[in-house]
TORFI-121295 format. One record per atom (N, C-alpha, C, O, CB): x negated, y negated, z negated. Coordinates in steps of 0.02 Angstrom, whole numbers, plus 50000, padded with zeros to 5 digits. Glycine has a CB too. Example, Ala and Ser with C-alpha at 12.3 -4.5 7.8 and 13.67 -1.06 7.14 Angstrom:
# TORFI-121295
493405028449610
493855022549610
493405016549610
492885016649577
494355022449548
493585011249646
493165005349643
493554999849606
493304994349598
492965003049714
# end
This chain:
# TORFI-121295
499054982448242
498744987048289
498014987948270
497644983148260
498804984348363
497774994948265
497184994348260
496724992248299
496864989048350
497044998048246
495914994048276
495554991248350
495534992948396
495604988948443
495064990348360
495424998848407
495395005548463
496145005048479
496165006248539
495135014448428
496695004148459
497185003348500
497454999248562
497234993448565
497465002948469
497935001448618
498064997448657
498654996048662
498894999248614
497854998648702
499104993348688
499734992948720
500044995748811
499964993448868
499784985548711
500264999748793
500645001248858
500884997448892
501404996048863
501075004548855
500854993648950
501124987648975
501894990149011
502254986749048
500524983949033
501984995048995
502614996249029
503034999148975
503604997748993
502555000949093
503085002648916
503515002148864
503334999448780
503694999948730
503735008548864
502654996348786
502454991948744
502134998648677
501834996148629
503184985848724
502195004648677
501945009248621
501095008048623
500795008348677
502205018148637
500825007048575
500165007448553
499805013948551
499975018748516
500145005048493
499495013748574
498895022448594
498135019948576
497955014048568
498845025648710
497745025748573
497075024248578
496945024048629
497245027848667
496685027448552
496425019548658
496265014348718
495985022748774
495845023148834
495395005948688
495995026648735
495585033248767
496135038148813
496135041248866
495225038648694
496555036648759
497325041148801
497875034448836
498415034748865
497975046848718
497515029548818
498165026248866
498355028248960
498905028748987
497965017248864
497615028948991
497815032249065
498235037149080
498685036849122
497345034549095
498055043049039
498525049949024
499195046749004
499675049949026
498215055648956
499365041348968
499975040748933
500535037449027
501075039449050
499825033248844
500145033249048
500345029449089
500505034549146
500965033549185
499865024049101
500255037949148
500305044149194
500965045549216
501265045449269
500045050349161
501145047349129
501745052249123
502315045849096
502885047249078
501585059849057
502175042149097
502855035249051
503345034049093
503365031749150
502555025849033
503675035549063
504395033549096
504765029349110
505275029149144
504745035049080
504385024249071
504615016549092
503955013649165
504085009149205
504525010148997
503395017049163
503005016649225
503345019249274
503375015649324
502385019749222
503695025949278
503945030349325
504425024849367
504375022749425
504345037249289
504915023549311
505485017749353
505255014049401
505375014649461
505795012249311
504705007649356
504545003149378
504435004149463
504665001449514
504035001449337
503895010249447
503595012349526
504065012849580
503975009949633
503255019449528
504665017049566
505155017349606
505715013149629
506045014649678
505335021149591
505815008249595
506095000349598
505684998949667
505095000649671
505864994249520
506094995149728
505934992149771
505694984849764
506094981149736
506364993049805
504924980949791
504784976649769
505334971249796
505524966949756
504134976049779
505604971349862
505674966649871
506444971149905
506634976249876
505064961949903
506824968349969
507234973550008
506794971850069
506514966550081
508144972550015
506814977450106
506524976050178
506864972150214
507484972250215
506454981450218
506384966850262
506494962050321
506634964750370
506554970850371
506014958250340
506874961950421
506904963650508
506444962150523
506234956950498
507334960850559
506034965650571
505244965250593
505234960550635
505704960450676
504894971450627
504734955450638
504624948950660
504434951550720
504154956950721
504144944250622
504554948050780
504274948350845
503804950950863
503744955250907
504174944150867
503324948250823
502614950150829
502514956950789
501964958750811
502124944050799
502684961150750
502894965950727
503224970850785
503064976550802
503304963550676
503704966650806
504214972650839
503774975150902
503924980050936
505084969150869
503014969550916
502884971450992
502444977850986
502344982051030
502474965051038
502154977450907
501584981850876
501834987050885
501654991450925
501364981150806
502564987050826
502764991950830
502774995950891
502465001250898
503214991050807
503054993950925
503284996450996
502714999151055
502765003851094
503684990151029
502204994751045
501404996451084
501235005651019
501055011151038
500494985651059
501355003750962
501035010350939
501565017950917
501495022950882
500605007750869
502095015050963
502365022150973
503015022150925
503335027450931
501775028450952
503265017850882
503375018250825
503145023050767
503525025550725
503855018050832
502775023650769
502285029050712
501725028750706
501335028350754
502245035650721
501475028750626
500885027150593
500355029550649
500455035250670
500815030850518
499695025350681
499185026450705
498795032150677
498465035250719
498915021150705
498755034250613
498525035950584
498655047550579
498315052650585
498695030150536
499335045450566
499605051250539
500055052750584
500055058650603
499875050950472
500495048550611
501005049850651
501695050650601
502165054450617
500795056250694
501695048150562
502385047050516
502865042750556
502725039450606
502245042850439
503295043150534
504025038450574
504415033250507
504965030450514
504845046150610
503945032850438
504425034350398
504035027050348
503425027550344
504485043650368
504265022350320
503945018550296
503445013950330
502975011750297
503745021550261
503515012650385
502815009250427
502825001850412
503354998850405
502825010150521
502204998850405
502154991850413
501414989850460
500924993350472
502164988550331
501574983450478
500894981350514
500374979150484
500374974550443
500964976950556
499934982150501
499454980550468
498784976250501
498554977850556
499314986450443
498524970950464
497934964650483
497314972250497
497274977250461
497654956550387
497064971450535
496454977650531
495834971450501
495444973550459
496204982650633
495784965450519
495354959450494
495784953050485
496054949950530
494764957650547
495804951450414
496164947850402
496144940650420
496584936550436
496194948950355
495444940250412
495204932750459
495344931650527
495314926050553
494454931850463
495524937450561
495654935650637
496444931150633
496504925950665
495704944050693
496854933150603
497684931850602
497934938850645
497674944450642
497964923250650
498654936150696
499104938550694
498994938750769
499254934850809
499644935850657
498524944150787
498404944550864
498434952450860
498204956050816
497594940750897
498864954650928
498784962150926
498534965350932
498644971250919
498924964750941
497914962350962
497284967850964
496974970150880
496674975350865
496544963451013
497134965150842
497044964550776
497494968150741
497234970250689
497054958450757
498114969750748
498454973350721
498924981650730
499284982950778
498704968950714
498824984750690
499044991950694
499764994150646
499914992450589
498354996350667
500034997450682
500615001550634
500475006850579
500505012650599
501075005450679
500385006250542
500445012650487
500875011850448
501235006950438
499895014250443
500845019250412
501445020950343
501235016950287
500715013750297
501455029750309
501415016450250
501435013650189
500755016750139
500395013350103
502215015250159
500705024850149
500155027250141
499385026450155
498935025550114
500285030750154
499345026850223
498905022250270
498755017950255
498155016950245
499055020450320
499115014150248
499155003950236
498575006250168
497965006650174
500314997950198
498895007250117
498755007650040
498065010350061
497705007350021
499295012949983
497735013450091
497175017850086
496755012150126
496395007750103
497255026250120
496855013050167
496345006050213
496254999850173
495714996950166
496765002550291
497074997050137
496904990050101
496154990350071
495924994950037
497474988450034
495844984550090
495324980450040
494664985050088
494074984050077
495424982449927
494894989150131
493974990950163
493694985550216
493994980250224
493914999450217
493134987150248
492854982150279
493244982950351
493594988050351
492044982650277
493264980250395
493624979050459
493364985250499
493774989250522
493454971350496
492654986150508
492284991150536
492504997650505
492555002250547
491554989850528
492654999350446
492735004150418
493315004850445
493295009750482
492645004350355
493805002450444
494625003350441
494715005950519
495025010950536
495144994850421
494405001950556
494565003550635
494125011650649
494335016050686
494194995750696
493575011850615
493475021850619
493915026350592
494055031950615
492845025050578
494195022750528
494825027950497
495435027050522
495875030750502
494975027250422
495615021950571
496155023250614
495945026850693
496325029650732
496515016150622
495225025450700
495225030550788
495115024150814
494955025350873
496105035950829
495115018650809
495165010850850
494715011350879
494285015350860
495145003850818
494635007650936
494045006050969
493655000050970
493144999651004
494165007051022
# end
């Protein structure tokens, strides 16, 4: 491999380190991967089902019906409901990793 080359971590072809993002884009062994389920979905835990159920069944956010999970709004608090919100899978992904304050303006929280 040269120097400037990289490896595709998903069908192993060597690119220049410049086009590997563009390559990953479009790879078809990335495409799969993505669409492979990580795990199979659980039955929603109690504490889940009450969330669920306080937020309508649908994302706080968007109002989707479709993919929802609960989400920590502060992860240090735990598993208290004032602490926790329903969103889509979309939602979730977009909020992950912001600050607590941030997340509760981009859901409307109070």
């Amino acid at each position: 491999m040269i120097e400037d080359e990289v490896e595709c971590e998903y069908c192993g072809d060597s690119f220049d380190k410049r086009g590997l993002g563009a390559h990953q884009v479009h790879c078809d062994d990335a495409q799969e991967e993505e669409t492979q389920p990580d795990s199979i979905p659980s039955e929603p835990s109690d504490f889940e089902a009450k969330v669920r159920t306080r937020d309508d069944g649908q994302c706080a956010r968007c109002e989707s019906t479709q993919g929802l999970v609960v989400h920590d709004v502060d992860p240090d608090v735990g598993q208290e409901r004032a602490n926790a919100v329903t969103l889509c899978v979309a939602c979730d992904e977009e909020l992950s990793g912001l600050h607590p304050r941030t997340k509760r303006t981009k859901i409307g929280a109070q």
